[in-house]
C-alpha positions in Angstrom: 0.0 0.0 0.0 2.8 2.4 1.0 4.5 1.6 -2.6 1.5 2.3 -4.6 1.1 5.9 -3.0 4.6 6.5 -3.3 4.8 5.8 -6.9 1.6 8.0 -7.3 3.0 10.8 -5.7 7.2 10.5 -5.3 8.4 12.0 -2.7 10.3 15.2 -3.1 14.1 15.2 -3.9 16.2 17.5 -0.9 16.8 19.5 -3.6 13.6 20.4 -4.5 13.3 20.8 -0.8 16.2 23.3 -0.6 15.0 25.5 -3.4 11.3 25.4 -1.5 12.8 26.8 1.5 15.1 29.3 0.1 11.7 30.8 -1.9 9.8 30.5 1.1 12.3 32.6 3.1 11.6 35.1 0.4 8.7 35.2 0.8 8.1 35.5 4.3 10.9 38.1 4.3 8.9 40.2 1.3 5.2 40.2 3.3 7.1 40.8 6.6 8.9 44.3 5.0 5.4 45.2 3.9 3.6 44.5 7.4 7.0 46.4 9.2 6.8 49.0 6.0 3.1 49.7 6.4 3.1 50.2 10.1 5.4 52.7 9.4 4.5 55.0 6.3 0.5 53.7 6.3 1.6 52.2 2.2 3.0 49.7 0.9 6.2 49.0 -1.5 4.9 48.7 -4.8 6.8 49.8 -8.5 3.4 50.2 -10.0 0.2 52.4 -9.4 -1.7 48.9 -9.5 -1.1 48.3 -5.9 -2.9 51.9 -4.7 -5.8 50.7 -6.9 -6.2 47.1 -5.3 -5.4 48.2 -2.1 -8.3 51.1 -2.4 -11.1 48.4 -2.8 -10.6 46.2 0.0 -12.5 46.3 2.9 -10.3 45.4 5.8 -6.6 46.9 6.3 -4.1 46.0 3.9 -1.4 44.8 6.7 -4.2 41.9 7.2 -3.2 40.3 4.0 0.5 41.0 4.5 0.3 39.5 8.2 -1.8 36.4 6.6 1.1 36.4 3.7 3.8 36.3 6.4 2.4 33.2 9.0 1.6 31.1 5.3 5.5 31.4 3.9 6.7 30.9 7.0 4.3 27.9 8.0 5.8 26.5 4.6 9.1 27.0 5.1 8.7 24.5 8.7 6.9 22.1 6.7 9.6 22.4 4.1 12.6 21.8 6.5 10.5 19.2 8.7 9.6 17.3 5.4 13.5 16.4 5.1 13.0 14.2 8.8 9.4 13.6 8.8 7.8 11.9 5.5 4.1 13.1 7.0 5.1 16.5 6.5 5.2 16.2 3.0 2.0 16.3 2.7 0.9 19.4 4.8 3.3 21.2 2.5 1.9 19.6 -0.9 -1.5 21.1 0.8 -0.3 24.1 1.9 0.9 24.7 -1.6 -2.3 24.1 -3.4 -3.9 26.4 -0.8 -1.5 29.5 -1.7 -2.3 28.7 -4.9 -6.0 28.9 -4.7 -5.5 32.1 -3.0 -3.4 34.0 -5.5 -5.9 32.5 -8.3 -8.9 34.6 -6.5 -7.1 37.3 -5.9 -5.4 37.0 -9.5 -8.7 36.9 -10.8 -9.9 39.4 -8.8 -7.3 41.7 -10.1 -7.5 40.6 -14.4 -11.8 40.5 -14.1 -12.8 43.4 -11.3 -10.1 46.3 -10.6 -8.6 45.3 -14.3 -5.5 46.2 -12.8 -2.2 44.6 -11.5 -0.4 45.3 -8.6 3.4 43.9 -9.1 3.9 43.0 -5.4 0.9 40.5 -5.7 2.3 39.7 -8.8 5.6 38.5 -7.0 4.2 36.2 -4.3 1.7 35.1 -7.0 5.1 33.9 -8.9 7.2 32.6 -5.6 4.0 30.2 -5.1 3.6 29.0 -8.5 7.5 28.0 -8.8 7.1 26.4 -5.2 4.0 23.9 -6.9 6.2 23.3 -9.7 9.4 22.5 -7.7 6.9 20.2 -5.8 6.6 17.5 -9.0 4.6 17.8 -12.3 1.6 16.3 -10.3 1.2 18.8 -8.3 2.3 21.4 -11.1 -0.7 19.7 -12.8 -2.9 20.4 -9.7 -2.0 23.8 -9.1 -2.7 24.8 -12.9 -5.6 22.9 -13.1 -7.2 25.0 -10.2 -5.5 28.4 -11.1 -7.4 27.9 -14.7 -10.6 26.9 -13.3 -11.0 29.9 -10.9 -10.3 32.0 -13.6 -13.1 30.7 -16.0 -15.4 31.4 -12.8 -14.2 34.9 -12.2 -14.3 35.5 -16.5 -18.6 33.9 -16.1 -19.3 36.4 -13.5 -20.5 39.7 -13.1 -19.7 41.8 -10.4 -21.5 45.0 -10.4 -25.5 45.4 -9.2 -26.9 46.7 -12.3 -29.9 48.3 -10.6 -27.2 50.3 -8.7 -25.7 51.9 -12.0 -27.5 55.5 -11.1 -26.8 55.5 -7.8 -23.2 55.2 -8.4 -23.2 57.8 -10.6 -24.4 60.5 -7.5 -21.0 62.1 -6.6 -22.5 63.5 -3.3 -22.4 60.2 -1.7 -18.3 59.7 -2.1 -18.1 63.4 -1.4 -16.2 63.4 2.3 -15.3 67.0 2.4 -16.2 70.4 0.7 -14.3 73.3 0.0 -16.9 76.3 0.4 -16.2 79.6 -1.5 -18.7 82.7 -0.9 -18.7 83.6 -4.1 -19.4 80.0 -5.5 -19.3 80.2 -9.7 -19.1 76.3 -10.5 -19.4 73.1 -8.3 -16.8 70.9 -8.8 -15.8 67.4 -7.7 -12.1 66.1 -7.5 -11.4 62.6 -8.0 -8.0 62.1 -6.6 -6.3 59.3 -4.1 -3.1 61.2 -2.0 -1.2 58.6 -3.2 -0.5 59.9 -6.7 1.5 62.6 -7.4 -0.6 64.6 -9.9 -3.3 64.4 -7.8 -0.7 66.3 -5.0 0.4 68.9 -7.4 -3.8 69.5 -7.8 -4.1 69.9 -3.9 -1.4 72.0 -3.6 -3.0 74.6 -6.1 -6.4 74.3 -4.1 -4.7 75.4 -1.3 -5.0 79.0 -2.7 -8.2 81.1 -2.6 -10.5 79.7 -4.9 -13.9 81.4 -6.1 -15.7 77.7 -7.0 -17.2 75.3 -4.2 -15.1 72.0 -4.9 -16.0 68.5 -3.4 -13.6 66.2 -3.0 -14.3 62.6 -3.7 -11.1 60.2 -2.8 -11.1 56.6 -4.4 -9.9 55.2 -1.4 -10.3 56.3 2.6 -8.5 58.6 4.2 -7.9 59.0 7.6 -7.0 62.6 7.6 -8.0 66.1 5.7 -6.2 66.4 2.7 -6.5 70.1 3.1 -7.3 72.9 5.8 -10.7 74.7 6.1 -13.0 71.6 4.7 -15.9 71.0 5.7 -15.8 67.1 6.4 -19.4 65.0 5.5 -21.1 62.4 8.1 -20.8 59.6 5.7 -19.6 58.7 2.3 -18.1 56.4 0.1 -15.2 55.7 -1.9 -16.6 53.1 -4.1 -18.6 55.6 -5.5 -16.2 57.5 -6.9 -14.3 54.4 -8.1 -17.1 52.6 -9.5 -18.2 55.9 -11.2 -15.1 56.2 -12.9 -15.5 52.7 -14.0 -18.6 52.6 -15.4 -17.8 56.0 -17.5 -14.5 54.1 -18.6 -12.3 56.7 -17.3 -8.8 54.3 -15.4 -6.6 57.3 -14.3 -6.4 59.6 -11.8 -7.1 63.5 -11.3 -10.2 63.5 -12.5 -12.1 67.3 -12.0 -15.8 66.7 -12.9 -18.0 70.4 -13.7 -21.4 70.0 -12.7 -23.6 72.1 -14.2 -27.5 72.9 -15.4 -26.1 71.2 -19.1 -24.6 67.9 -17.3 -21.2 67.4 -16.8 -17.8 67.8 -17.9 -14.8 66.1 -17.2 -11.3 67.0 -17.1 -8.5 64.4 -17.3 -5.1 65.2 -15.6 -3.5 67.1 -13.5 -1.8 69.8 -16.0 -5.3 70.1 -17.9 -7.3 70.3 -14.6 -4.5 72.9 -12.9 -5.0 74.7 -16.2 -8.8 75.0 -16.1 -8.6 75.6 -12.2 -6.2 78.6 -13.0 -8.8 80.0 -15.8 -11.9 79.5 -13.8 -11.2 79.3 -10.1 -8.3 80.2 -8.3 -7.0 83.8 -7.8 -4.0 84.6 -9.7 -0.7 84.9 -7.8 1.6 88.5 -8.3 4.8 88.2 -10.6 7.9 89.9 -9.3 9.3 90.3 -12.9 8.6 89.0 -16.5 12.0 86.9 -16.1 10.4 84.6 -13.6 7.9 82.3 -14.4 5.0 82.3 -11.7 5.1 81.7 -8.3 2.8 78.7 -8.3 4.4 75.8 -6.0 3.9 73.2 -8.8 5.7 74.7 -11.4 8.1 72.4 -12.3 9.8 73.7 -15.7 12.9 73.7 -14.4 14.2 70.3 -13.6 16.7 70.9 -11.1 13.9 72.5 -8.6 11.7 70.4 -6.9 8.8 71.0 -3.5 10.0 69.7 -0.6 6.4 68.0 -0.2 6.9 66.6 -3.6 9.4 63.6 -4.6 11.0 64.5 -7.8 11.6 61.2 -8.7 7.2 60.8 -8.2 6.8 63.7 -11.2 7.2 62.2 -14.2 5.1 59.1 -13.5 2.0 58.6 -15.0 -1.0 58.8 -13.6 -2.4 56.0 -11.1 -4.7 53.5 -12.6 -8.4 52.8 -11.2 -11.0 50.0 -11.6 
């Protein structure tokens, strides 16, 4: 009986073993940077805009899935180094294995069918727990691909959006959560930003100025503080609104500046077009010292060699964050 289960599933070679446990410690060490990262700066390491985006629609704390991340590499790198004296242990790691896997394939899918964006850090462990399956013997390569695929075709059958709730969405009072009043109101206008992208900064930073329209702002993701002083904060709202709106209009970056007005409404994509209508419409223009000098706006950034202290210079020249 023993023979016949051990030629249907051979047991793993110490090699395969050694190059489990090295990814393993990789992996534990990446989600443990992020949890120690996070606690610090409130973010998380990412080289893409992806990971503002995903990290905007969940509805518990980030460092929850980081923290989760952390106990599962390291409970498979135990299992790895016990497999080596205990045969039983093999087995809790082939399962473990399969489990990561079914994880990343929901929250692949998740990512490819719903935000239809990719955030590169889930990207990574994604890949360290894929190579770990395949390291584990073409049977249970065959296993983990076979379940990856399938919850994919579930995720690609489904739909994901209420369609009775298409109108509601679309009301950019409810994912207002604070208003910048003016006495002299001339235009109502809502701000689709997330403090995580630059543009949406340099946007901020201009609004900081006297401005002679009433402007909502409508985050894509919560915030724990005002972005801004002198707002008028709201009881209640939601971000989701704003995202889903943005969605359903097929807008995926970030500023957005939305006019509302007796005709409908316009948008404005950018932060250089949006600063630009802001400058024409709204906000009091600032003195010039002499016709040598460009303006003193704080966001000007023409010269290359200057950059805000608020600002990372490095953060300017990215494009805009991507949305749902």
């Amino acid at each position: 009986m023993c023979q016949t289960k051990s030629k249907l599933i051979p047991k793993l070679s110490r090699r395969s073993l050694s190059w489990i446990i090295v990814l393993a410690v990789i992996g534990a060490g990446t989600t443990l940077v992020q949890v120690v990262y996070q606690v610090i700066n409130d973010s998380i390491i990412c080289l893409n805009q992806g990971c503002s985006v995903v990290e905007s629609l969940l509805r518990i704390p980030p460092i929850w899935f980081n923290g989760v991340g952390t106990f599962f590499f390291i409970s498979l790198l135990l299992c790895a180094i016990a497999s080596r004296f205990r045969p039983g242990a093999e087995g809790v790691l082939r399962l473990l294995l399969l489990l990561g896997v079914a994880a990343e394939g929901v929250l692949f899918s998740y990512q490819a069918f719903v935000a239809q964006t990719f955030c590169s850090y889930c990207l990574f462990i994604c890949f360290l727990i894929i190579i770990m399956n395949i390291l584990a013997g073409w049977r249970q390569a065959c296993l983990a691909v076979l379940l990856f695929t399938t919850e994919l075709i579930i995720f690609s059958l489904l739909q994901f959006h209420d369609p009775e709730a298409g109108t509601e969405s679309l009301n950019l009072n409810h994912g207002t959560y604070a208003v910048k009043r003016s006495i002299s109101s001339q235009k109502q206008l809502y701000l689709l930003f997330s403090t995580s992208c630059p543009q949406c900064q340099m946007v901020l930073d201009l609004l900081r100025t006297s401005t002679q329209c009433e402007v909502r702002f409508n985050p894509v993701k919560h915030l724990d503080t005002m972005v801004l002083p002198d707002l008028d904060p709201m009881d209640s709202w939601d971000p989701n609104i704003n995202a889903s709106t943005l969605k359903i209009l097929g807008i995926d970056t970030i500023p957005v500046l939305v006019e509302k007005s007796g005709n409908g409404m316009r948008f404005i994509r950018g932060g250089r077009d949006i600063m630009a209508y802001l400058k024409e419409n709204c906000v009091e223009p600032l003195p010039v010292v002499r016709k040598s000098m460009n303006s003193f706006l704080p966001f000007d950034l023409a010269n290359e060699d200057e950059c805000r202290i608020d600002v990372d210079c490095s953060e300017q020249t990215e494009p805009p964050a991507y949305l749902p």
